[in-house]
C-alpha positions as CSV (number, residue, x, y, z in Angstrom):
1,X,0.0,0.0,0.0
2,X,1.4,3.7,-0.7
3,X,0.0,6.9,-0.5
4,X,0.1,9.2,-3.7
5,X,3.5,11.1,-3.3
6,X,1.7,14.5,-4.1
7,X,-0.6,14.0,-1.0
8,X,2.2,13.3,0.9
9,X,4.0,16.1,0.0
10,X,0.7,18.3,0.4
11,X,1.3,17.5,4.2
12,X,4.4,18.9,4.5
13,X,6.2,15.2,3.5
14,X,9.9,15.2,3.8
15,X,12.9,13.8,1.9
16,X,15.1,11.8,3.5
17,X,18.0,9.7,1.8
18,X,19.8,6.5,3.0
19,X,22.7,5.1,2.5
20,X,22.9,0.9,3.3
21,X,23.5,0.0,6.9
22,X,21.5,3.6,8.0
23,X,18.9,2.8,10.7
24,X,15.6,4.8,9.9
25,X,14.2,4.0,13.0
26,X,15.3,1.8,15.9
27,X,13.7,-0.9,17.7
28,X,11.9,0.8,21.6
29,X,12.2,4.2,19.7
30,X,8.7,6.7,19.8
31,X,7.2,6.7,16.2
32,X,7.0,10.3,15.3
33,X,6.7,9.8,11.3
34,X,4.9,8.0,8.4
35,X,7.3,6.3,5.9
36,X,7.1,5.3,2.5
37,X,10.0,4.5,0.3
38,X,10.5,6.2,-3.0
39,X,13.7,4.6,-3.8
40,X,15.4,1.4,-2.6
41,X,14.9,-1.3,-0.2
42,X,14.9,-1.3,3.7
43,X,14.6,-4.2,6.0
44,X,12.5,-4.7,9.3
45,X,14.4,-6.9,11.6
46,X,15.2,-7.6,15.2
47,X,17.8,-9.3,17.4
48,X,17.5,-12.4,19.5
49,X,19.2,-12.5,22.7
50,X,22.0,-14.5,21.2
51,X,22.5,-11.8,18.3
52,X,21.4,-13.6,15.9
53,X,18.7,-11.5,13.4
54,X,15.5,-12.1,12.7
55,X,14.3,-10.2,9.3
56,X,10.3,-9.6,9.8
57,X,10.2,-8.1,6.1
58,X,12.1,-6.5,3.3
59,X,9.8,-3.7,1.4
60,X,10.9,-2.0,-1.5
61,X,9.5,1.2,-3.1
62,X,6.2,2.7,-2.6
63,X,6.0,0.3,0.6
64,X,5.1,2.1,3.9
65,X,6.1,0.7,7.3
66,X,6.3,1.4,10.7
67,X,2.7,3.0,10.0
68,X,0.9,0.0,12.5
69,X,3.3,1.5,15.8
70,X,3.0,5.1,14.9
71,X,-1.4,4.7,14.7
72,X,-0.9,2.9,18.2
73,X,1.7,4.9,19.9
74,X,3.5,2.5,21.1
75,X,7.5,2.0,20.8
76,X,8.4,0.0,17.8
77,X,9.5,-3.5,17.9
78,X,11.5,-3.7,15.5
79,X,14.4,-1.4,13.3
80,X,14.3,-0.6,10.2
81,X,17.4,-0.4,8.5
82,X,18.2,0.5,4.5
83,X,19.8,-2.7,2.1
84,X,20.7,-0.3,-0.5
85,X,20.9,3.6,-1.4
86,X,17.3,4.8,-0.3
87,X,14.8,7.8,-0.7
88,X,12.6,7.8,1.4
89,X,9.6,10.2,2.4
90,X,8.2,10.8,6.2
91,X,5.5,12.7,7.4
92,X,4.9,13.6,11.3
93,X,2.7,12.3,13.1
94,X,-0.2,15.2,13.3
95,X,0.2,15.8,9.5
96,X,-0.7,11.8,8.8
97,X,-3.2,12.0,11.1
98,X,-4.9,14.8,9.0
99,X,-4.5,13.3,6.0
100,X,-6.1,10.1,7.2
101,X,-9.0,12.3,8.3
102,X,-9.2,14.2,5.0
103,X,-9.3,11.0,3.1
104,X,-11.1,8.1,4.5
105,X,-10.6,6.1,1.2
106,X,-6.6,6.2,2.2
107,X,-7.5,4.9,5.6
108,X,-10.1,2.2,4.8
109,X,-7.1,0.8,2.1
110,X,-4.4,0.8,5.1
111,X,-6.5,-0.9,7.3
112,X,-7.1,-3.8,5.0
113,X,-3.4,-4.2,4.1
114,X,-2.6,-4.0,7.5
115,X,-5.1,-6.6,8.3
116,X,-3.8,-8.6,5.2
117,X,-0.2,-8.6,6.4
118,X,-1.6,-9.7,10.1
119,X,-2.8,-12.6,8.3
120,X,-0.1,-13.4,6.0
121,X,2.1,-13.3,9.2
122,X,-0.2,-15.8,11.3
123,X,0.3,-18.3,8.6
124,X,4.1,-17.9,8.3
125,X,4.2,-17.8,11.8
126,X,2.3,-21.3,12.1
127,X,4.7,-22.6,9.2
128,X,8.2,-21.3,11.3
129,X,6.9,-23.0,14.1
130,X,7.1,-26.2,12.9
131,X,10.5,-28.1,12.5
132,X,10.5,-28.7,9.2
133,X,12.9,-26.4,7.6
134,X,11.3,-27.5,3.7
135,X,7.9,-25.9,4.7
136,X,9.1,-22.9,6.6
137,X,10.6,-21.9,3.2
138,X,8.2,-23.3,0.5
139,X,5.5,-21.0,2.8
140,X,7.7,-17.6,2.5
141,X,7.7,-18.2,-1.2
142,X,4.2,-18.9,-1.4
143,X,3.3,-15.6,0.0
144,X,6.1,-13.6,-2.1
145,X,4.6,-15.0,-5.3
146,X,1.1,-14.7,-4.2
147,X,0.9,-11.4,-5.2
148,X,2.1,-12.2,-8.7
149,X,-0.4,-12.4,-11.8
150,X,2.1,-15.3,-13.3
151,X,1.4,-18.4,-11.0
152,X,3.5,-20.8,-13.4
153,X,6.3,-23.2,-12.0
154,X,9.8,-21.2,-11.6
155,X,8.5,-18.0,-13.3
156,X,9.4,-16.0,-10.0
157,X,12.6,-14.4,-9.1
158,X,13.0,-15.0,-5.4
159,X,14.2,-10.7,-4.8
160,X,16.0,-12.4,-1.5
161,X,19.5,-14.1,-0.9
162,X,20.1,-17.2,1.2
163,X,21.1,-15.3,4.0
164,X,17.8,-13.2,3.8
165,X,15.9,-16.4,3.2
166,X,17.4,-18.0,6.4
167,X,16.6,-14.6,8.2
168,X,13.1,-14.6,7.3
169,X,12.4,-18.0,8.3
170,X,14.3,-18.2,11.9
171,X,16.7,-21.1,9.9
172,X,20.8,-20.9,10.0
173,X,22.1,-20.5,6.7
174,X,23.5,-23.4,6.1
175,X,20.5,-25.4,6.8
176,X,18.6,-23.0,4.5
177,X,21.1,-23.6,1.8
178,X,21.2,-27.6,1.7
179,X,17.7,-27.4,2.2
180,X,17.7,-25.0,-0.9
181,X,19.4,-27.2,-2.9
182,X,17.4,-30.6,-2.3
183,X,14.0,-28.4,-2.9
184,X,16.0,-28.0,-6.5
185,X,16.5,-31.7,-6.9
186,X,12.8,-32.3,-6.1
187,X,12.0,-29.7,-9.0
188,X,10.2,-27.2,-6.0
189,X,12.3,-24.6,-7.2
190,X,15.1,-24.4,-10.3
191,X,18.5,-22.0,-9.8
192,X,19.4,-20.6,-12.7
193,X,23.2,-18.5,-12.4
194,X,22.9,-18.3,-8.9
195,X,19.4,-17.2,-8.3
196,X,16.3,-18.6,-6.8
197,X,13.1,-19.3,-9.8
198,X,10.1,-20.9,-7.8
């Protein structure tokens, strides 16, 4: 979901640009702003108590986030930290909430993404909580090609690496790589100069 850019500027919407590594906003931090990338990709991720990450998405442009904390006013539970050069636009607090009031339509559309990434996040969650490794993965790439009008075997690019795959799914890297590979030899998924078709 994104918010026409020319609203968002109509509000007083400002510029901000990222380089990778740069933390937009940190994890226990007060949300003052609406974001919505113009350029880029950021990632939304937290750290276990053993260090180890856990990636709880990676958005790309025209994505908002952090929009679900700053409508409750509570702290945010995760960072949000740029994977590549990013532009990204922010608007405070009192100027979203006008715009929200100004145009129910944008509202009513945020509310049912929000509710659809609850629900996409239930069933992943189900699928990581069970040990098998296979369907923790073949789940995440259900619900990244989901959204895709081309529903054919291999015709989508997995955007992710290993490392990001194993991130998203609470698995080491390793295991997500072997278990990456034997998905290939079962014909789940074909890798084609390095990259993941499923």
């Amino acid at each position: 979901m994104s918010i026409q850019e020319s609203l968002l500027h109509s509000v007083q919407a400002i510029e901000e640009h990222y380089n990778a590594g740069d933390y937009i906003f940190r994890e226990g931090a007060t949300p003052q702003f609406y974001y919505q990338i113009v350029t880029g990709e950021v990632k939304l991720n937290s750290y276990k108590e053993d260090g180890k990450e856990f990636i709880q998405d990676i958005l790309s442009e025209n994505s908002c986030f952090g929009e679900s904390m700053l409508i409750l006013g509570k702290p945010y539970t995760v960072n949000a930290i740029s994977l590549s050069k990013c532009i990204v636009l922010k608007v405070g607090r009192e100027q979203f909430f006008q715009l929200l009031q100004e145009n129910p339509d944008i509202f009513i559309d945020m509310y049912t993404t929000l509710s659809e990434k609850t629900s996409e996040k239930l069933v992943l969650m189900q699928k990581i909580s069970s040990q098998n490794a296979e369907e923790r993965l073949v789940e995440l790439m259900n619900q990244m090609k989901d959204s895709k009008e081309n529903k054919d075997k291999y015709s989508f690019e997995i955007p992710h690496t290993r490392q990001q795959l194993a991130s998203l799914t609470g698995l080491s890297l390793e295991t997500t790589i072997r278990v990456i590979k034997r998905m290939e030899k079962n014909e789940i998924l074909m890798i084609k100069n390095g990259k993941i078709f499923y």
